[in-house]
MISE-255792 format. One record per atom (N, C-alpha, C): x, y, z. Coordinates in steps of 0.1 Angstrom, whole numbers, plus 5000, padded with zeros to 4 digits. Layout:
// MISE-255792
XYZ;...
END
This chain:
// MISE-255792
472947164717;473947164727;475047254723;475747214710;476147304705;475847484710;474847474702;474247644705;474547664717;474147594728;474047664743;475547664749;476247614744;477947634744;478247734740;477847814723;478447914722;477848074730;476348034730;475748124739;476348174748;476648014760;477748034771;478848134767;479448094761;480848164756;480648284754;479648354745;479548464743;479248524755;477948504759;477848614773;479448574784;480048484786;481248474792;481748594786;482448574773;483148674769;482748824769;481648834769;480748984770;481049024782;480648934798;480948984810;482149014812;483448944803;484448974812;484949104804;484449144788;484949244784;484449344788;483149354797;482549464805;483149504814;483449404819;483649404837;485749484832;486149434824;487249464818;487249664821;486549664816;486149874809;485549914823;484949824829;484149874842;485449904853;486649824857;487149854859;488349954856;488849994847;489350074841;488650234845;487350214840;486550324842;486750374858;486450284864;486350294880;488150384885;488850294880;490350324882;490650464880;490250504865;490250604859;489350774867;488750744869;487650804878;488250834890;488550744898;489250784911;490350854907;490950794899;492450894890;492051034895;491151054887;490451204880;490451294895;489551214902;489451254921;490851314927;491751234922;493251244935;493751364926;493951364911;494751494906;493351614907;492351574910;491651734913;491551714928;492651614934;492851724952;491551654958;490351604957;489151544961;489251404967;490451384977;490851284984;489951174990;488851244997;487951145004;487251074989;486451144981;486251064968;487351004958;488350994963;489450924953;489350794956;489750824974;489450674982;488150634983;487350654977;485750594977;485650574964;486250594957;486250514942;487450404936;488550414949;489550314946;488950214956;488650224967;487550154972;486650074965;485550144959;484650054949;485549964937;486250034933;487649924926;487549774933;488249814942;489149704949;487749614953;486649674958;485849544963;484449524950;484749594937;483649534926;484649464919;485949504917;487149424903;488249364918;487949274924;488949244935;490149194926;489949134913;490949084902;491449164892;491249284895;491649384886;492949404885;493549424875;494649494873;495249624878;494149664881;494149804886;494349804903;494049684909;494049724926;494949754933;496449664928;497149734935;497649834938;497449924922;498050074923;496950124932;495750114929;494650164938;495150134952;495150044956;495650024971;496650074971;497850084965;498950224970;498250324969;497850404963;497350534959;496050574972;495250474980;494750474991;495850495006;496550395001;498250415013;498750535016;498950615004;499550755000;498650835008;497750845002;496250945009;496850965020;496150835026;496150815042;497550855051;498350785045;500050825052;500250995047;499451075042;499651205037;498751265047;497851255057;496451285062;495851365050;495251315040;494651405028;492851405031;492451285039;491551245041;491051375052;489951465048;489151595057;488751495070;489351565080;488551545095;488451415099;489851375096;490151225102;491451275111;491751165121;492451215132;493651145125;495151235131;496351145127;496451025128;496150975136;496550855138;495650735131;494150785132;493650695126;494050725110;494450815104;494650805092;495950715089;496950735097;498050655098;497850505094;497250435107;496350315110;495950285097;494850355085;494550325076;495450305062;496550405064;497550395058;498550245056;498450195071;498950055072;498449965064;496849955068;496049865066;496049885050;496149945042;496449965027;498049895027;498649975029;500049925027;500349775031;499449715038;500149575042;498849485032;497849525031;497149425022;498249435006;498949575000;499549544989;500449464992;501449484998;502649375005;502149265007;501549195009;500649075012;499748964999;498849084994;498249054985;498949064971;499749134970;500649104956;501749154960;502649074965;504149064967;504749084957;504849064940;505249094929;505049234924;504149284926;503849444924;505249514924;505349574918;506649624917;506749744929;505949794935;505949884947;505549844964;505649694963;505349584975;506649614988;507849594979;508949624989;508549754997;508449854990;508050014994;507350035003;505949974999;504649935010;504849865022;505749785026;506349725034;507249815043;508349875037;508749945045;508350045050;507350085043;506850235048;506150145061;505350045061;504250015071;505649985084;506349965082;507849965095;508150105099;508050185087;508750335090;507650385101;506450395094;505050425099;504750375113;505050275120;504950205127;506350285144;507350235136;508350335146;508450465145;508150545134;508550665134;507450785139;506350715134;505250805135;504150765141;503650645151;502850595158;503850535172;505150545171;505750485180;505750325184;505350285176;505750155181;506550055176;507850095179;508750035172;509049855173;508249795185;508049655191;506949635179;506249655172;505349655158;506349685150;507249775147;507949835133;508949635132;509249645143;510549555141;510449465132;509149355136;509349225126;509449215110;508549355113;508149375095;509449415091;510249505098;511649525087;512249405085;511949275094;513049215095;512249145087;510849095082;510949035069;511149075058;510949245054;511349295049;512749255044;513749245052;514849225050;514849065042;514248925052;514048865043;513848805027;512248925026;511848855014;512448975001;513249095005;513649204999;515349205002;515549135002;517349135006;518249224996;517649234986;518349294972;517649424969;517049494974;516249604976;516749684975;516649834972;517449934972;517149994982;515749954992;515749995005;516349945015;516849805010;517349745019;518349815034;519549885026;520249945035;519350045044;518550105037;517450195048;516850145060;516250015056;515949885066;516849865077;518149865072;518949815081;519349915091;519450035084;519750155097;518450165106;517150135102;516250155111;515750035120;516149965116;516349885126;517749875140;519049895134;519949945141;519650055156;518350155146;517850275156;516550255162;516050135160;514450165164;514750165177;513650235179;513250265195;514350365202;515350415194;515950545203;515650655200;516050745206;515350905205;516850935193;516351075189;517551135183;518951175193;519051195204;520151175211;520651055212;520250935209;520750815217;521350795203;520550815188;521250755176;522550825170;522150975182;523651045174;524651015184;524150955197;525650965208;526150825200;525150705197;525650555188;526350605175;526650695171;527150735157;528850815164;528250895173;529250915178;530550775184;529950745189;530750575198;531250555185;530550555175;531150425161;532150485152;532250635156;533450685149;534950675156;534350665169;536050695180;536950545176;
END
């Protein structure tokens, strides 16, 4: 009994110190992709990240580093908008899936900015700044939050004639 305890233990310890390097490797790899410019394979190996090491240390930066891509259009012969769209869907699983990440507030707002500024839909941008504002109140985006909410949904005429009114 003994024995088959430490057996246990060992291969335990062996898979997780594999699977440890395996992800690293993987992380590392896609690294390699994004600073040589090979965007569609960066996100196909931050990709395999996130869905072989879902517990990895490494996913969240992966999952920004997929956000970035996408909100960049880096991705060859994808339409603006769907690249956008995908840019969300990264940016809100980090905001979601690890709210502690130290780049979660960021991810958040960008999926607001993204939302009114560059897809138009500011009736989408709204709620997220406004939790935004909840769960980030001390943010150093905060104030950014709050002007774009102030402006969502007006054109650039309507926010400078409002800027105008608020000086007289």
């Amino acid at each position: 009994m003994r024995k088959n305890l430490l057996t246990i233990f060992s291969f335990t310890l062996l898979f997780t110190f594999c699977n440890s390097i395996n992800d690293k490797e993987l992380f590392d790899k896609a690294q390699k992709y994004l600073s040589d410019k090979n965007y569609a394979e960066a996100v196909a190996g931050f990709d395999k990240l996130i869905a072989e090491a879902p517990n990895s240390e490494f996913v969240p930066q992966a999952l920004l580093e997929c956000a970035k891509m996408y909100h960049a259009e880096q991705i060859p012969n994808l339409p603006k908008e769907e690249s956008l769209n995908r840019a969300i869907q990264y940016y809100k699983k980090l905001y979601e899936g690890y709210p502690e990440f130290k780049e979660s507030s960021s991810a958040m707002m960008m999926t607001g900015f993204i939302l009114a500024n560059e897809l138009n839909k500011p009736e989408e941008a709204k709620p997220i700044y406004e939790e935004f504002l909840k769960k980030y109140p001390e943010s150093q985006l905060a104030g950014s939050v709050k002007l774009e909410l102030e402006s969502i949904g007006l054109s650039p005429e309507e926010i400078l004639q409002k800027k105008l009114e608020g000086k007289k």
